[in-house]
C-alpha positions as CSV (number, residue, x, y, z in Angstrom):
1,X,5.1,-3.6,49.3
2,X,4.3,-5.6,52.3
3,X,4.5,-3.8,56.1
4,X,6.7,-5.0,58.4
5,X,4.0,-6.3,60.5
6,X,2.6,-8.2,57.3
7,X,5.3,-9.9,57.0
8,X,6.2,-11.2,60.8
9,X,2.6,-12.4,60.4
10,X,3.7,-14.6,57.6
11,X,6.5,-16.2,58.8
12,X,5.8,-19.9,60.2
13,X,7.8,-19.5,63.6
14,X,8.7,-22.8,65.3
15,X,9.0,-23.3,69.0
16,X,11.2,-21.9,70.8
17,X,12.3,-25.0,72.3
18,X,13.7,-25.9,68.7
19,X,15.1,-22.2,68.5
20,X,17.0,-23.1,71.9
21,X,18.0,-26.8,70.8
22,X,19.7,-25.1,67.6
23,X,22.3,-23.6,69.4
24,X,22.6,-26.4,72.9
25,X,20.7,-24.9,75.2
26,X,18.5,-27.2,76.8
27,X,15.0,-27.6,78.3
28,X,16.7,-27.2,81.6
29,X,18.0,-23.9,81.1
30,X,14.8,-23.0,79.2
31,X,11.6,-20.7,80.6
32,X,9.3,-20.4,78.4
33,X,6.8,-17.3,77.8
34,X,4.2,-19.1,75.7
35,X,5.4,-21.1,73.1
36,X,7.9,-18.0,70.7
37,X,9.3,-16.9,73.5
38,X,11.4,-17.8,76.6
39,X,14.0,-16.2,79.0
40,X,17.2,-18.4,79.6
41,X,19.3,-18.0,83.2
42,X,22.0,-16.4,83.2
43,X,23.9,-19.2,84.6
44,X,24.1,-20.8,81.0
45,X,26.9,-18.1,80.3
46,X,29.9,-19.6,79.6
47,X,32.7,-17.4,80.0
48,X,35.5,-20.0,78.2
49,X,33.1,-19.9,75.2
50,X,33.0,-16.0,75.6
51,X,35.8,-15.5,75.0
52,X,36.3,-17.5,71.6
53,X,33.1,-16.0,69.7
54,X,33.8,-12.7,68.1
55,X,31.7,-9.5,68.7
56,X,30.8,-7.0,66.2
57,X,28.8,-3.8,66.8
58,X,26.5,-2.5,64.5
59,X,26.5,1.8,65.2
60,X,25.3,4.5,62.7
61,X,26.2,7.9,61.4
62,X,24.3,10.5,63.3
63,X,20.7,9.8,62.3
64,X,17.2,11.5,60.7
65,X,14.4,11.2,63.2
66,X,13.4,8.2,61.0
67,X,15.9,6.3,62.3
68,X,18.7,5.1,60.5
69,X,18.3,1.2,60.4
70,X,20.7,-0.7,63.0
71,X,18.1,-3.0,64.4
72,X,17.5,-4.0,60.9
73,X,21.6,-4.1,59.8
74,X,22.1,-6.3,62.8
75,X,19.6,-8.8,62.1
76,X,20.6,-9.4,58.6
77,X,24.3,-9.4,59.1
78,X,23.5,-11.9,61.7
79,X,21.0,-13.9,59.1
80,X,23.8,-13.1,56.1
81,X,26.5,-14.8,58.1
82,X,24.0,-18.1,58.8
83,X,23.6,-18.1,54.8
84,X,27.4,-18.5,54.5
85,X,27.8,-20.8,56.8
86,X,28.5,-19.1,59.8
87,X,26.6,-19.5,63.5
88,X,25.8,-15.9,64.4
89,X,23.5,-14.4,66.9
90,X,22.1,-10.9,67.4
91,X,22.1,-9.2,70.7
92,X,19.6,-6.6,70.7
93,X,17.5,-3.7,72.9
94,X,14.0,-4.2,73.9
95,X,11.6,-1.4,72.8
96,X,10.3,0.8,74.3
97,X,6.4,1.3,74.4
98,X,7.3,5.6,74.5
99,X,9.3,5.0,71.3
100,X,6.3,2.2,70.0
101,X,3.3,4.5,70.6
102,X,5.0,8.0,70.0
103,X,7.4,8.5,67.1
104,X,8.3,5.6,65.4
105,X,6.2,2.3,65.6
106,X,7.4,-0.7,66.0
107,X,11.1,-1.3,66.7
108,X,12.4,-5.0,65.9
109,X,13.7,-4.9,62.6
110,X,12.1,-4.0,59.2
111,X,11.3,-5.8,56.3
112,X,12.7,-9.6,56.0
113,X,15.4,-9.1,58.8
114,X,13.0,-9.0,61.8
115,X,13.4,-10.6,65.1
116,X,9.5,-12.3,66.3
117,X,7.1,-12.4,67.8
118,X,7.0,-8.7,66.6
119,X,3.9,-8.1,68.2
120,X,4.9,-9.5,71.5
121,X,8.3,-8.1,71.7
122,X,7.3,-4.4,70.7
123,X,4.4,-4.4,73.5
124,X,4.3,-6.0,76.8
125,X,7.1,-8.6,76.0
126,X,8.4,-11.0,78.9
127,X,7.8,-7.7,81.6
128,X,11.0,-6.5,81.4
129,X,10.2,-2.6,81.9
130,X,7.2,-3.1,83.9
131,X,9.6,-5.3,86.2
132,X,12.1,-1.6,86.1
133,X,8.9,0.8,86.6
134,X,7.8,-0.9,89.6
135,X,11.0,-1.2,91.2
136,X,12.0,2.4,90.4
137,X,8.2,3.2,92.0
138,X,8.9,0.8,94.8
139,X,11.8,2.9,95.8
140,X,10.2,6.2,95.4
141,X,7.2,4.9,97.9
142,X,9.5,3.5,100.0
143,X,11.8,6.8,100.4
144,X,8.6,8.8,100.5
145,X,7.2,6.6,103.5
146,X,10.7,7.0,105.2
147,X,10.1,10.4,105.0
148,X,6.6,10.8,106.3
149,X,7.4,8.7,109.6
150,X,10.5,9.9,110.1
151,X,10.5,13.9,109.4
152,X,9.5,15.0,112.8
153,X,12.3,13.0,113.9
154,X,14.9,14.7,112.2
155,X,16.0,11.7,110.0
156,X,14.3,12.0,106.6
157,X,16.5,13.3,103.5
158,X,16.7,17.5,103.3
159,X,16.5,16.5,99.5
160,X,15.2,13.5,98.0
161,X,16.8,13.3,94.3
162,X,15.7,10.3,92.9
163,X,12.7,10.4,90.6
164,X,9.9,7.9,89.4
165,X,9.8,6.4,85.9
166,X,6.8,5.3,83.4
167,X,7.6,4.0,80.2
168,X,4.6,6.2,78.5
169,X,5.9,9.8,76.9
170,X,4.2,12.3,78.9
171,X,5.6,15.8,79.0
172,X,2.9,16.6,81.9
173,X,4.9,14.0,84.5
174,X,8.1,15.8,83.8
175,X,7.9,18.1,86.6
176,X,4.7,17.4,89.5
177,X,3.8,17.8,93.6
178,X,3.7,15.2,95.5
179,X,1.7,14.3,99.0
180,X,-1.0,17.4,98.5
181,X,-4.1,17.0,100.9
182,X,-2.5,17.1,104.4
183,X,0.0,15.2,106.8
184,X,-1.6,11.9,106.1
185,X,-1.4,12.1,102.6
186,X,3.0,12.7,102.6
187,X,5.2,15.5,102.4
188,X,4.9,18.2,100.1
189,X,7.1,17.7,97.5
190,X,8.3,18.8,94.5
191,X,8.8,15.6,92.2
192,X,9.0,14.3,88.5
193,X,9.0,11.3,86.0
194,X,11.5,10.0,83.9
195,X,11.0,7.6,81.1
196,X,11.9,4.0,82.0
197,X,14.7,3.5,79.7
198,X,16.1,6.5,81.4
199,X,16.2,5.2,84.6
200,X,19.1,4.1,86.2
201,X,17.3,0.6,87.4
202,X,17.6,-0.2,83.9
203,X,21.3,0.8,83.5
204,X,21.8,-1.4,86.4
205,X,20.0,-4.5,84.9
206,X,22.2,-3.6,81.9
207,X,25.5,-3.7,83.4
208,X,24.9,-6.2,86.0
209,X,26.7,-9.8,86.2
210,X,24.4,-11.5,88.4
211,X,21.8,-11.2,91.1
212,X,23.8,-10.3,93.9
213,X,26.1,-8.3,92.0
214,X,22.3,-6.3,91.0
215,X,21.2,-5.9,94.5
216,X,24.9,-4.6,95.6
217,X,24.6,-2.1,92.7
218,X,20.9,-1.5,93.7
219,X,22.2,-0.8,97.0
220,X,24.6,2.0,96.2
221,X,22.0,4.0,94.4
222,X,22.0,7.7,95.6
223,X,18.5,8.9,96.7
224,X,19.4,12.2,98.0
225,X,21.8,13.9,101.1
226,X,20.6,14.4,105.0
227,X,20.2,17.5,106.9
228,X,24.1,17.2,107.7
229,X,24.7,17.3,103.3
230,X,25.8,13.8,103.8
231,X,24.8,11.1,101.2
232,X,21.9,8.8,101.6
233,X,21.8,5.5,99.7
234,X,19.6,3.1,99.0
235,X,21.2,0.5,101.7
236,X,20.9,3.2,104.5
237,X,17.0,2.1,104.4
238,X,17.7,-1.3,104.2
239,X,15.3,-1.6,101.1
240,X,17.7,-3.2,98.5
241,X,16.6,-6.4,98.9
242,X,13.1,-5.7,98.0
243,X,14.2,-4.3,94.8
244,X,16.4,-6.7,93.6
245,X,13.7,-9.6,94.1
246,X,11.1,-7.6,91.9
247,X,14.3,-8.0,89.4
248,X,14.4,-11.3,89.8
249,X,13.3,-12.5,86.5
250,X,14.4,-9.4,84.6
251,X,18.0,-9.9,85.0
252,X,17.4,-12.9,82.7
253,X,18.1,-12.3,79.0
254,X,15.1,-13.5,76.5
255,X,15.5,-15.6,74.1
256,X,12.9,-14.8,70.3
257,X,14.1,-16.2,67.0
258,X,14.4,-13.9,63.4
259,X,12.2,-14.0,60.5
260,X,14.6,-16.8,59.3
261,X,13.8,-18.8,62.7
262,X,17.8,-18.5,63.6
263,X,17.7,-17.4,67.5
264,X,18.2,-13.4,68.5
265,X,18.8,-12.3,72.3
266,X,16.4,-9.1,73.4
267,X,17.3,-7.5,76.7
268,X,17.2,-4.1,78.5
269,X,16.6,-1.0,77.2
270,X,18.1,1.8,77.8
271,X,18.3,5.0,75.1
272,X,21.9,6.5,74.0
273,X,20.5,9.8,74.1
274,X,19.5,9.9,77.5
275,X,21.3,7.1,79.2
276,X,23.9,4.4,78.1
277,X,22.0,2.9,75.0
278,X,23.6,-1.0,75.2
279,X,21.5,-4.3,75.7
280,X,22.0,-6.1,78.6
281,X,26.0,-7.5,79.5
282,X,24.2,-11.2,80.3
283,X,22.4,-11.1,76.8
284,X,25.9,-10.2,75.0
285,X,27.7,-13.0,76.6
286,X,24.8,-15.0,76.7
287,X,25.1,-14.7,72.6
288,X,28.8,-15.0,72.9
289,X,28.4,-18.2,74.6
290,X,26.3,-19.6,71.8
291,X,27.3,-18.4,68.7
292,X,31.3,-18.0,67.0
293,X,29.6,-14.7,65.7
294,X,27.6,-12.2,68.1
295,X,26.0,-9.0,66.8
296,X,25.1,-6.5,68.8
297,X,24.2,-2.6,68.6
298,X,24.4,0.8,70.6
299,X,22.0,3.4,70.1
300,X,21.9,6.6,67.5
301,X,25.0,8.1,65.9
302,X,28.0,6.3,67.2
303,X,29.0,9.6,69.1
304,X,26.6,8.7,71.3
305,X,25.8,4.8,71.4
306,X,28.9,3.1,70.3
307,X,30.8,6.0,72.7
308,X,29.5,4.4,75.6
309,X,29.5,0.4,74.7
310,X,33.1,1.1,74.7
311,X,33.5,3.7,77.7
312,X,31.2,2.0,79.8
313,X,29.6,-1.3,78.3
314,X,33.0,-2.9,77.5
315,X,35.6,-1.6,80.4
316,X,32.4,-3.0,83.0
317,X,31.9,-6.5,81.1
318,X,35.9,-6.9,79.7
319,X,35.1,-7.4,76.3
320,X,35.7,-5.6,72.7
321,X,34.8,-6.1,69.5
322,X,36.7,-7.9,66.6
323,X,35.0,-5.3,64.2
324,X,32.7,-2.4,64.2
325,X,29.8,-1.6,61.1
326,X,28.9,1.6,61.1
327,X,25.6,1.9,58.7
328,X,24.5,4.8,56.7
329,X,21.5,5.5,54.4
330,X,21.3,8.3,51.5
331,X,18.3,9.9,54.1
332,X,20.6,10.7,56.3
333,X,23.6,11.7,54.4
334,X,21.6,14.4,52.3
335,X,19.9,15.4,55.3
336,X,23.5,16.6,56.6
337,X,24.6,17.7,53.3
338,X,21.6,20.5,53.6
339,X,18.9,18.7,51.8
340,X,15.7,19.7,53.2
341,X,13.7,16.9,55.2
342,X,10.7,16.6,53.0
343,X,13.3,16.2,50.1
344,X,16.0,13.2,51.2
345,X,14.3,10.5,49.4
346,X,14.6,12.0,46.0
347,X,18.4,11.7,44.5
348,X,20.5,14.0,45.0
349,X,24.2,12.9,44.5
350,X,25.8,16.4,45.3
351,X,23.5,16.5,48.4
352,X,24.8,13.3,49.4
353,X,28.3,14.5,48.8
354,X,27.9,17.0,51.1
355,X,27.1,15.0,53.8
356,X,30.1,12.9,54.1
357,X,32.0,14.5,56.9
358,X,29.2,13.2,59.2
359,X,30.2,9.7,57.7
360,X,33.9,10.9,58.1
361,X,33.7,11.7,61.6
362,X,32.3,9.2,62.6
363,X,34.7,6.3,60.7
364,X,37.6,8.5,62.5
365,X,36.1,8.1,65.6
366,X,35.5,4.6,65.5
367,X,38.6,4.3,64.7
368,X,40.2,6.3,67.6
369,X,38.8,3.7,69.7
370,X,41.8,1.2,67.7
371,X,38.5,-0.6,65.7
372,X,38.7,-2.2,62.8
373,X,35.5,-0.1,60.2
374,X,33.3,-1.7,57.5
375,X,30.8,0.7,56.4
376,X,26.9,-0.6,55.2
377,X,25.0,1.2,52.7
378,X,21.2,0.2,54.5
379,X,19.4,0.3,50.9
380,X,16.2,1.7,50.4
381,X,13.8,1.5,47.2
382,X,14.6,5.0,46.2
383,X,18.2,4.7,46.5
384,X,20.2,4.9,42.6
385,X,23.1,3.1,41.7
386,X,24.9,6.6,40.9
387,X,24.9,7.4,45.0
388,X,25.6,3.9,46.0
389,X,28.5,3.1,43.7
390,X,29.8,6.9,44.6
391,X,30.3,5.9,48.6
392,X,31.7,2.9,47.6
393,X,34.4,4.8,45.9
394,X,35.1,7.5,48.8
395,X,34.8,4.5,51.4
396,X,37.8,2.9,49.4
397,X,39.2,6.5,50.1
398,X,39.3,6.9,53.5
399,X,40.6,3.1,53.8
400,X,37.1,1.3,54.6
401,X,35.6,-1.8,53.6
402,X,32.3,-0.8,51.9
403,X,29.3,-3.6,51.3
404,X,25.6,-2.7,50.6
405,X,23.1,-4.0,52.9
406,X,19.4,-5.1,51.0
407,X,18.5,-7.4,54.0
408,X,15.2,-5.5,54.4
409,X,13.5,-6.6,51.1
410,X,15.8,-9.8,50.5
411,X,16.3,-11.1,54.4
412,X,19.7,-13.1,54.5
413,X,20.7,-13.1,51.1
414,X,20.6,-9.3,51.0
415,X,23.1,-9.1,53.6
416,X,25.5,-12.1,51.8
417,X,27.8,-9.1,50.8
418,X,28.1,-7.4,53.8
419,X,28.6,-11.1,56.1
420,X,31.7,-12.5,53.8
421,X,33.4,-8.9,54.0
422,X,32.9,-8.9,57.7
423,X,34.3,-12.4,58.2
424,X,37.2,-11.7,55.7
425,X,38.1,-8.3,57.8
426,X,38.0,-10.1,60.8
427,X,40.4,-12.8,59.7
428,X,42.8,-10.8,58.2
429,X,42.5,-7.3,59.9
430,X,40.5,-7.9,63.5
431,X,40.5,-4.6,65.6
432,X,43.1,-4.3,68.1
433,X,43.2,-3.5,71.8
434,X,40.7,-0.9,72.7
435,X,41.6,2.6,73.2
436,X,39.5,4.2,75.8
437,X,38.5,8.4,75.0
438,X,40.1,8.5,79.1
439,X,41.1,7.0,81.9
440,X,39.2,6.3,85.0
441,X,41.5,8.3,87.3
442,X,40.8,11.6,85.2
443,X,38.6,13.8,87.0
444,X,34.8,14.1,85.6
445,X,35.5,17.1,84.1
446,X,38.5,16.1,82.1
447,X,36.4,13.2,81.3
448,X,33.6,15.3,79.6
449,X,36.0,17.4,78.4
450,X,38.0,15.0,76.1
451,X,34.9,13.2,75.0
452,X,33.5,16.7,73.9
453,X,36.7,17.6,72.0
454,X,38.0,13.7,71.5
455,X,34.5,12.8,69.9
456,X,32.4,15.6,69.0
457,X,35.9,18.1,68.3
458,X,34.3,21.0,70.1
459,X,36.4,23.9,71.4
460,X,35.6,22.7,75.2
461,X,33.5,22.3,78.2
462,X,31.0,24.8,80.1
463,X,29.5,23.5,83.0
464,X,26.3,25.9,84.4
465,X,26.0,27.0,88.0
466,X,23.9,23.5,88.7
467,X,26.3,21.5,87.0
468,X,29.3,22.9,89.2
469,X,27.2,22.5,92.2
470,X,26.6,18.7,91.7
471,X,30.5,18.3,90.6
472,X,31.6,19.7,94.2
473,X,29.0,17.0,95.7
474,X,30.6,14.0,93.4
475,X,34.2,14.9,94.5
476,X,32.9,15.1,98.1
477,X,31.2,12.2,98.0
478,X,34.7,10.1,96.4
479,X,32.9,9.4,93.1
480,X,35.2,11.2,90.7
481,X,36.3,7.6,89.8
482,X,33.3,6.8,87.5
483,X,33.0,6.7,84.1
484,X,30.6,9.6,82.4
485,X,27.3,8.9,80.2
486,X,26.5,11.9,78.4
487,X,22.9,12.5,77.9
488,X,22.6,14.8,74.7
489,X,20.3,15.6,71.3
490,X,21.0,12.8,68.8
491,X,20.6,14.9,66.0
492,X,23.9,16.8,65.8
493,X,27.7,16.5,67.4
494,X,26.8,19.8,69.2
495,X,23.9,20.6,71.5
496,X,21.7,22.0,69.3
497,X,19.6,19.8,67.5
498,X,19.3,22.1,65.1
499,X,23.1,21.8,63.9
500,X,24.2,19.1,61.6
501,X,26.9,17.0,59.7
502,X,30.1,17.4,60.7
503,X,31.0,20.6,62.6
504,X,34.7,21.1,63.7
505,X,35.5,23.9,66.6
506,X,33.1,27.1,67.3
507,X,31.0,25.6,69.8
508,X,31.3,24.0,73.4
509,X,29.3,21.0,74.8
510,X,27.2,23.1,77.4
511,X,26.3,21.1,80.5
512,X,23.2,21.4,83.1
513,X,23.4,19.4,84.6
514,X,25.6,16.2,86.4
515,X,23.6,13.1,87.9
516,X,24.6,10.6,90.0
517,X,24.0,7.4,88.9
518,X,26.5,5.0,91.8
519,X,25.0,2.0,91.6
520,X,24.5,2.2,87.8
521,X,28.5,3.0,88.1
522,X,28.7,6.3,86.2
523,X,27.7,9.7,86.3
524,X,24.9,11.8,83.6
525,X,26.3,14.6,82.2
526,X,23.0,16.2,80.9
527,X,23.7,18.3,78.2
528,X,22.0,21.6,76.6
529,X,18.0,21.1,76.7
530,X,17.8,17.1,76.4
531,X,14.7,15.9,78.6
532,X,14.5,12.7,80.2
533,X,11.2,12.4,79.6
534,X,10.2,12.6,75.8
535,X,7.0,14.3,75.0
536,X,4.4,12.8,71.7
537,X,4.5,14.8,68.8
538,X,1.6,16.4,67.6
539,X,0.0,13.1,65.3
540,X,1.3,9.8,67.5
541,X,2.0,6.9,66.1
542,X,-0.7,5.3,69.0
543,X,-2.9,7.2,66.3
544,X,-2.5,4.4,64.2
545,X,-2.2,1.5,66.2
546,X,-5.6,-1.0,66.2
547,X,-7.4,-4.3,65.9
548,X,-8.4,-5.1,62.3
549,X,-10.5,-7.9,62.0
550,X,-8.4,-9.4,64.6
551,X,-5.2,-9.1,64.0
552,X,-3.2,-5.6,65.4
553,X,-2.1,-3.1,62.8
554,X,0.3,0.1,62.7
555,X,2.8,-0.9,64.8
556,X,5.4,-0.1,61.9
């Protein structure tokens, strides 16, 4: 079987000026990045248009450290509904190089429902996250200069809370000193690295609606509190200008095309697991402005990705989907029926049985949020008809649409299936008004407490002595009004990685920590011993990764 990379290499891709043409945006609203590739303004939104296309989100059941397959679902819905007819777009995350050179590879697809240049878009790309990482850095030097001419004067921050960023996993940045080697070198300080997807620049590129909203939002980041435990924000050192204008081409979504040559819209990057895990509000109504049909994703398990598009994503940007896909694989389902790892691939029907709470749970959820629930069967070569045909039949159970998903060896007529029962729900059964887990005027802790009991069912809430600390400072500080983003293992409904399917009750959702993210416009919740910045495993996938006679290999 051909790798993923194979294939992108194959594919003829056409200009992206006849990418753009395809769906009326013109060489005026067109920047090209070489000839594949180009970013369009944001300005070419239109929010009439908006507001006629219907969204779907592609989430998952909670999923193996393989992955699960969204990226891949959402690119051949969106290439199964041009098959039938239909003009749909996919709205998607950038990768991140962490992810690209750690764990997984490549992350743009899979198979025949990629979005290209893959190559391009799973390195360096248009400089998105290099445009994040040097703002986030710019505001760490600035804060740290502010502090080493203004310390004798009684002015610099007693705390300084804001940390840097590199989109590289490296466990040894987590925690460092800064400004060793005397007076001229800084301030002694103790100091750390997040990754950049984890940084709350790239939350704010992700929620923004234009430049100025960016630099107001960039403004009311918190760096830290004064002598007098007051807090000190970005705009107190005058500095969110600067910022904003190394964001100046960032904030525009990019435009790449699928393995089809239909157009897909990349942008922003954030992880569900450790921050809000949505692409960019300007790319989704970018798409929505485009296409009658836009598909777009949240990160991991839908307890964690999809929880947030709605809590956060869709009450900022006033939208909501017509339908949500929730994808599963028979990995993943044995894996929380109690299959061991090194065994998931082999059938297993009563393993697979046993892991359809997780499914359950999740449809439930989905459900709670007043959404409409097709569920996708991603297919894989070792999946039998036997376990396939069995979740059809308990999907029809619990009231779901059911359609198998093969886009990954077949491209758009794999996912034919899947695109006429997603137009045929939407006609006849579109989701209705969303229901949000609470309201904005809750406090943060009966926010975190009704998502931990709403979403995960967990007996409660237990914040440590840190975590109550910081709440004290957020009620303070008037910022009990923001929504939460709860950074938390993917792996399991609980804290503990370790834990899986579908527990119910006998466990609370421990928290650590609570961060301030105001200009973002929410608050992380950091729960049990998630880090912000990922470590490599043992063998990474950089391992891999080369020039062969040319041409880059092991990038999936």
């Amino acid at each position: 079987m051909k790798t993923d990379i194979q294939i992108a290499r194959e594919t003829k891709l056409k200009r992206i000026s006849e990418i753009a043409s395809s769906v009326g945006i013109t060489d005026e609203n067109l920047i090209p990045y070489g000839h594949h590739m180009a970013k369009i303004p944001y300005s070419a939104i239109d929010e009439e248009k908006v507001k006629k296309s219907k969204l779907i989100l592609v989430t998952a059941i909670t999923p193996t450290r393989a992955g699960i397959g969204k990226t891949t679902t959402s690119v051949g819905l969106a290439l199964g509904l041009q098959k039938i007819g239909k003009n749909a777009i996919p709205a998607l995350r950038e990768p991140s190089l962490g992810v690209c050179f750690g764990m997984k590879g490549g992350a743009a697809g899979g198979g025949h429902a990629q979005v290209l240049p893959m190559e391009d878009i799973n390195l360096h790309f248009t400089g998105d996250f290099h445009a994040v990482t040097s703002a986030n850095n710019m505001i760490s030097a600035l804060v740290d200069n502010h502090q080493h001419f203004h310390r004798a004067e009684g002015k610099h921050l007693k705390n300084v809370l804001w940390r840097r960023v590199l989109d590289v996993n490296d466990r040894s940045l987590r925690n460092i000193v800064t400004g060793l080697g005397g007076f001229v070198n800084g301030e002694v300080a103790e100091a750390g690295f997040d990754i950049t997807p984890a940084s709350e620049l790239m939350a704010i590129l992700c929620l923004a609606k234009d430049r100025e909203d960016l630099q107001e939002r960039v403004g009311n980041i918190y760096l830290g509190f004064d002598h007098d435990n007051q807090p000190v924000y970005v705009r107190d050192l005058g500095i969110e200008g600067a910022i904003a204008v190394l964001m100046k081409d960032a904030i525009n979504p990019n435009l790449v095309q699928t393995t089809e040559n239909t157009p897909a819209f990349i942008h922003g990057g954030p992880f569900a697991n450790i921050a809000h895990g949505c692409n960019s509000i300007l790319a989704t109504k970018m798409c929505m402005s485009h296409a009658d049909y836009t598909i777009t994703e949240a990160g991991f398990g839908a307890d964690l990705g999809a929880e947030k598009f709605f809590n956060i994503k869709c009450r900022n940007a006033g939208i909501s989907p017509a339908l949500t896909v929730i994808v599963a694989t028979s990995q993943a389902l044995k894996l929380h029926g109690g299959v061991a790892l090194e065994d998931i691939k082999e059938p297993n029907l009563e393993g697979l049985k046993a892991g359809l709470p997780n499914l359950k749970r999740h449809i439930e959820n989905m459900k709670g949020f007043g959404q409409t629930v097709l569920v996708t069967f991603n297919q894989y070569a070792f999946d039998t008809k036997e376990e396939m045909t069995f979740v059809e039949g308990w999907c029809k159970e619990q009231g779901v649409e059911f359609a198998i998903n093969n886009s990954f060896v077949e491209g758009g007529e794999g996912a034919v299936d899947l695109a006429n029962k997603v137009v045929d729900l939407i006609e006849k059964k579109t989701s209705g008004p969303l229901q949000f887990t609470y309201d904005l005027e809750d406090s943060i802790y009966d926010k975190l407490d009704k998502i931990a009991k709403n979403i995960y069912k967990a007996d409660g809430i237990k914040l440590d002595n840190k975590a109550r600390l910081k709440l004290k400072r957020i009620e303070k500080y008037g910022l009990t009004n923001l929504p939460v983003c709860i950074a938390k293992t993917q792996s399991s409904f609980t804290d503990n990685a370790k834990i899986l399917n579908a527990p119910e009750g006998g466990f609370d959702i421990h928290f650590e920590d609570l961060i301030i993210n105001s200009g973002a416009g929410f608050i992380v919740a950091r729960a049990g011993s998630i880090m912000r910045m990922p470590g490599l495993p043992k063998v990474p996938q950089a391992n891999q990764i080369r020039f062969v006679d040319g041409e880059i290999e092991g990038l999936s």
